[in-house]
C-alpha positions in Angstrom: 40.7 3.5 32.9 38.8 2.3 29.8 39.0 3.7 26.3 36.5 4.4 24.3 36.3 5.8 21.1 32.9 6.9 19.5 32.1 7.3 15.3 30.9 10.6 15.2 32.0 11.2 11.5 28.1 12.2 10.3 28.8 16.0 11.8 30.3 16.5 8.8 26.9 17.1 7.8 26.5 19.2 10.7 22.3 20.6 9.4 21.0 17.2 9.1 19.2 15.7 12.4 21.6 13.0 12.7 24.1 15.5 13.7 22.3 17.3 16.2 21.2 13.6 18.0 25.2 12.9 18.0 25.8 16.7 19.1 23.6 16.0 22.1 25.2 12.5 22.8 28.5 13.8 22.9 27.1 16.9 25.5 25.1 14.5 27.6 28.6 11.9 27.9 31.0 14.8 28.7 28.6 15.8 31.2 27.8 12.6 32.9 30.7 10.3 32.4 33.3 10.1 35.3 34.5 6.6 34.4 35.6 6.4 30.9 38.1 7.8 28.7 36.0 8.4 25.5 37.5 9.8 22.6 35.5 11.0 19.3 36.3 10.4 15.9 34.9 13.0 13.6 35.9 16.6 12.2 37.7 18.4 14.4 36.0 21.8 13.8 32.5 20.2 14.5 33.4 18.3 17.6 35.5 21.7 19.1 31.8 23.3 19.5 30.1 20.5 20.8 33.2 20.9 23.7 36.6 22.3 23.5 37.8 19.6 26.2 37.1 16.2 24.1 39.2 14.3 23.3 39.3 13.9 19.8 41.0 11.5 16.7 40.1 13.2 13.7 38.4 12.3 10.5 40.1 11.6 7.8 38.7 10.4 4.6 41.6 7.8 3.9 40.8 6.5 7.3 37.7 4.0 6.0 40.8 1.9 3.9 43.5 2.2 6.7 43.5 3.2 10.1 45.5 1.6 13.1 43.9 3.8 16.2 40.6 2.1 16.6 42.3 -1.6 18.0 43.5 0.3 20.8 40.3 0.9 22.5 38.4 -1.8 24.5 35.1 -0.1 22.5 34.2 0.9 19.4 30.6 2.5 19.2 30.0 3.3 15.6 27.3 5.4 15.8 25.7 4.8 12.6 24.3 2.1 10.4 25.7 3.3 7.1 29.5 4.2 8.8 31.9 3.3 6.3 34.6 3.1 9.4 35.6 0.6 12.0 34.3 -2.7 9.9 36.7 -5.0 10.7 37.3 -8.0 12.9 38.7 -7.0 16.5 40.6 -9.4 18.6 40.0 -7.9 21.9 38.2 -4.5 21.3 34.3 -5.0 21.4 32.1 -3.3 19.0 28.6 -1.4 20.0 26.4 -0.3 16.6 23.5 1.5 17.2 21.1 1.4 14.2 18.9 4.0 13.5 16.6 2.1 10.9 15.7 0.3 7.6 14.0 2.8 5.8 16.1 1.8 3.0 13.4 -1.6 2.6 10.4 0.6 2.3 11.4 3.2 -0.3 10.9 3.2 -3.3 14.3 2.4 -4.9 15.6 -0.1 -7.7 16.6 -3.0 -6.4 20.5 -1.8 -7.5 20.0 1.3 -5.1 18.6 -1.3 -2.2 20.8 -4.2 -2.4 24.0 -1.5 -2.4 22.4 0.1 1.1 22.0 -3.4 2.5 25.7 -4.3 1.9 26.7 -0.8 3.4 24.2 -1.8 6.7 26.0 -5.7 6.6 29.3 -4.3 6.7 28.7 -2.7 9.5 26.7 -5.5 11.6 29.0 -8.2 10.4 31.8 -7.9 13.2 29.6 -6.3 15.9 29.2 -7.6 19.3 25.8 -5.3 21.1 23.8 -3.4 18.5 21.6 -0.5 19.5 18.2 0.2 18.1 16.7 3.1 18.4 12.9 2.8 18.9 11.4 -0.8 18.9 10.3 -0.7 16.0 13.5 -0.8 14.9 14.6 -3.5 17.2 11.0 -5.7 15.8 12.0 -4.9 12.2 16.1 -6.0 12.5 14.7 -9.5 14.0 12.1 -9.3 11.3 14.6 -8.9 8.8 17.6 -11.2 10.2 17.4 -13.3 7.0 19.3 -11.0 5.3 21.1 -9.2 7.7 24.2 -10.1 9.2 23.5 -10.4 12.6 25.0 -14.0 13.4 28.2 -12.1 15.6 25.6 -10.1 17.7 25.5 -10.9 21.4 22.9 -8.9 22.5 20.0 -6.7 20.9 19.4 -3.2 23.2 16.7 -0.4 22.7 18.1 3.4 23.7 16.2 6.1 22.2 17.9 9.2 21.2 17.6 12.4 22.8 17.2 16.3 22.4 18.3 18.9 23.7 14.9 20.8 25.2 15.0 24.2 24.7 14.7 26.8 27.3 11.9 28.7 28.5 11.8 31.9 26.6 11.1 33.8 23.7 12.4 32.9 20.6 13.0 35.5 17.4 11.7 34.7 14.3 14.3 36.9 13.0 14.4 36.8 9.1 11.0 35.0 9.1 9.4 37.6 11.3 6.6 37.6 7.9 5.0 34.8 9.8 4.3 36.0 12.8 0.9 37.0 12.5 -0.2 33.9 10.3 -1.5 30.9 11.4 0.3 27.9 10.5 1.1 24.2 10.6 5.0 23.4 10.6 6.8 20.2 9.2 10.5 19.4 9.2 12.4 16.8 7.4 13.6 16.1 3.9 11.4 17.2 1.1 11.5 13.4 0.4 8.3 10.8 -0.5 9.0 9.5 3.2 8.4 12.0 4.5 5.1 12.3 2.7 4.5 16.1 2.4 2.8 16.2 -0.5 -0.4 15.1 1.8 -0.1 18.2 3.5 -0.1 20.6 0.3 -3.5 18.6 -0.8 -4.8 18.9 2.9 -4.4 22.8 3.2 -7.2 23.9 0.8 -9.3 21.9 3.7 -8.5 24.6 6.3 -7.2 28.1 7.0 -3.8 27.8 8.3 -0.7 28.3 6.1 1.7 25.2 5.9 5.8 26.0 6.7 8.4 23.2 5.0 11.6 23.2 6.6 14.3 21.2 4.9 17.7 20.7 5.1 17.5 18.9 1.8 15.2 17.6 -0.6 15.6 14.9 -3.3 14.0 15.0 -6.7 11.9 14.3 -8.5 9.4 14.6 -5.5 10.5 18.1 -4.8 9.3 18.8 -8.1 6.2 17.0 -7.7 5.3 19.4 -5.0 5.9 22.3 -6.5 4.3 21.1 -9.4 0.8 20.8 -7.3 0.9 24.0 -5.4 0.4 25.7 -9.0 -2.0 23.3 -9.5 -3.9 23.9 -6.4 -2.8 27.7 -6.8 -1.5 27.6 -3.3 1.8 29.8 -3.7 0.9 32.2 -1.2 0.2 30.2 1.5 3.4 27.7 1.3 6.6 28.8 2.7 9.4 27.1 2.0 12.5 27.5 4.6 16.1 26.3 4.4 19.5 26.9 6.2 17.2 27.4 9.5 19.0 28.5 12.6 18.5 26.4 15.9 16.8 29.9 17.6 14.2 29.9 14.1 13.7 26.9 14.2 12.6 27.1 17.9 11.0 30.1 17.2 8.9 28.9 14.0 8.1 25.8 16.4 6.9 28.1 19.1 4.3 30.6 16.8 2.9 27.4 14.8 -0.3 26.3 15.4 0.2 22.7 15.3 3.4 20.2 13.9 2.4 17.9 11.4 4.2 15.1 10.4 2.4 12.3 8.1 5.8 10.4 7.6 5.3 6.8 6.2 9.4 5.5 7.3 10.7 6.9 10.5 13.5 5.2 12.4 12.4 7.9 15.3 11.1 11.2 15.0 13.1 14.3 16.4 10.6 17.1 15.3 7.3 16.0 16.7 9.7 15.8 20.4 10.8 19.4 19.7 7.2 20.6 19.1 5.9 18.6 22.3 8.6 20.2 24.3 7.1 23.7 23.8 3.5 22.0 24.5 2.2 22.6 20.4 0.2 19.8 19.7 1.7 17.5 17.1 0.1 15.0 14.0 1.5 11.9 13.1 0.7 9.2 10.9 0.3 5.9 12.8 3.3 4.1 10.9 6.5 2.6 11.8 8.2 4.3 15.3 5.4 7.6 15.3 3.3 5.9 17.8 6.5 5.2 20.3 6.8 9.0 20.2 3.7 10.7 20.3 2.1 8.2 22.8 -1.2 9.0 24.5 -1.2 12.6 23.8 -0.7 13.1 20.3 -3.4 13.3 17.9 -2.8 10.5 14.7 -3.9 10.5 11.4 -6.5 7.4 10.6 -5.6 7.4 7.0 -4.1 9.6 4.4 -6.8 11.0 2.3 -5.9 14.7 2.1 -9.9 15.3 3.5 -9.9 12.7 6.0 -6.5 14.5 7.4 -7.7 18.1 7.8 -11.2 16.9 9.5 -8.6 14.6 11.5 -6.9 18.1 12.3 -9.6 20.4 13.3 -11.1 17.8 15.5 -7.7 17.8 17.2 -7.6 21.3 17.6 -10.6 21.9 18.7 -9.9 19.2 21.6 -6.8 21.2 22.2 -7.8 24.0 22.7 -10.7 23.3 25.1 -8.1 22.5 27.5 -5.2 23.5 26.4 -3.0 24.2 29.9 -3.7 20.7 30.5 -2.5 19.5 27.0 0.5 21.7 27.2 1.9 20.0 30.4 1.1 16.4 29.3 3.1 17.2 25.6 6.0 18.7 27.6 6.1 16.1 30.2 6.2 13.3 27.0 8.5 15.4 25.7 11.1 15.2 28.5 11.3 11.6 28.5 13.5 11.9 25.7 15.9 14.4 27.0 19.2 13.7 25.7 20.7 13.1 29.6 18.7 10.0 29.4 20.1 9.0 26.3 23.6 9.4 27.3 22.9 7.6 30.8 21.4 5.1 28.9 24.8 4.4 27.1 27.0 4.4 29.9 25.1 1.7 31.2 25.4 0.1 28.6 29.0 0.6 28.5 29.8 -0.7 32.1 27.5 -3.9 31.3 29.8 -4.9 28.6 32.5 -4.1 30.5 30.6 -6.4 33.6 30.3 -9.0 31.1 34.1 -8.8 29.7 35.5 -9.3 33.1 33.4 -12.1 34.2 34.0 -14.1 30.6 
């Protein structure tokens, strides 16, 4: 039977989205695979709750000057584009990276910062054989940028979106954030980070009457700062709520009693959040840049521009269409939702998977 081994060292930062996308892969390949031996490489206590029957080589830091496990597979999927693992040249092994994007390009970073990124993204690239986008924008802005990435050793350039896991139909508890359960609110998740763009969202509340909830797992200065700095200016303190180290049942929960997910990003590789809120059929705002649009699709509302004025008239309008017809709305958001189940995903991969292998044998 085949080996596989799969680089799922980022659950080592188990509250960041990247790990929940890999803690759905994982699910959805132990689920449907009956054809593969596939091992994960990652911390063992992170992988043991994903599944106490994988098969696991774990991580060890020493592991990105000196390992001699990986050469024993017939695949290496490194699952990220900024692995510091499994770089070198394989004789017979083949190597699948899927990338999740550039943002990198587009931030606003000293050229130090960017050039160091880029030779942590070419390091990776330069001995792989399939690389994996994960939106097409991603895949349009790789070939956009092949002059200075290392993409001269890549056979073949495949789009597989990630996947969530959709959550059931039920009640969730608010729990410790029960406070908001009789406000109305819009909800954003992500990074407190200029990418993300948030600070439109502060100037856009005194425009309308809903409260605005930030969940982070993290937030990089000094734009944090700057956010805080004009919510006192704006005297909006009580009407900001800012939420960290959110469970997966509050989080569901906080999607569920929002009025609306908004989500003005200006770099996304993807877009995990707006899926969530589409999945419990809330109607979700997105700016029209880089992947947003291969989310949302049809049925989500999108922002024409920025201005904080221009947004919340852009919102209301929205809501207003909503909830003229909101059963209707609701089903349409949960059926757009669905098509980026995480069983998909992992299908997705083991096709992948047994073309390569179609393609070994016949070579």
């Amino acid at each position: 039977m085949n080996k596989i081994l799969i680089d799922l060292e980022r659950l080592r930062y188990p509250n960041s989205g990247i790990a929940n996308v890999f803690r759905n892969l994982a699910k959805g390949l132990q689920y449907l695979n009956d054809k593969y031996n596939i091992y994960y490489f990652g911390t063992k206590k992170e992988l043991l709750k994903i599944d106490p029957s994988l098969s696991i080589i774990e991580w060890k830091k020493w592991h990105k000057f000196c390992e001699t496990f990986s050469n024993k597979f017939d695949i290496i999927h490194a699952s990220h584009q900024l692995s510091s693992y499994f770089h070198k040249k394989y004789k017979k092994s083949i190597k699948i990276l899927t990338l999740h994007d550039l943002n990198f390009l587009y931030e606003d970073l000293n050229e130090s910062k960017k050039n160091r990124m880029l030779k942590k993204v070419n390091n990776n690239l330069r001995n792989t054989d399939y690389l994996v986008c994960i939106s097409n924008f991603v895949k349009e802005d790789v070939l956009k940028h092949r002059n200075i990435l290392d993409t001269n050793h890549i056979k073949e350039i495949f789009v597989i979106h990630n996947g969530i896991s959709l959550p059931e139909e039920r009640k969730y508890e608010l729990g410790r954030f029960s406070f908001l359960e009789q406000k109305k609110y819009i909800l954003n998740i992500g990074v407190l980070f200029a990418k993300k763009n948030q600070k439109k969202l502060v100037e856009m509340l005194p425009y309308i009457e809903e409260d605005l909830v930030l969940i982070s797992s993290d937030e990089k200065e000094p734009y944090a700062t700057q956010i805080r700095d004009i919510i006192k200016e704006l005297n909006l303190q009580h009407r900001i709520h800012f939420l960290k180290n959110v469970t997966e049942e509050e989080k569901y929960a906080l999607i569920q009693n929002c009025q609306g997910m908004c989500h003005p990003s200006i770099a996304e590789g993807f877009g995990i959040p707006p899926i969530e809120a589409m999945a419990f059929g809330k109607p979700v705002f997105l700016s029209r840049y880089t992947s947003l649009p291969e989310i949302g699709g049809e049925i989500a509302f999108y922002f024409s521009n920025l201005d904080p004025k221009q947004m919340a008239k852009e919102y209301q309008e929205g809501m207003n269409k909503f909830n003229l017809s909101i059963i209707e709305y609701q089903e349409k958001l949960k059926n757009r939702a669905y098509e980026f189940n995480y069983l998909k995903t992992a299908q997705n991969y083991l096709n992948l998977y047994k073309y390569i292998f179609e393609q070994k044998s016949s070579n």
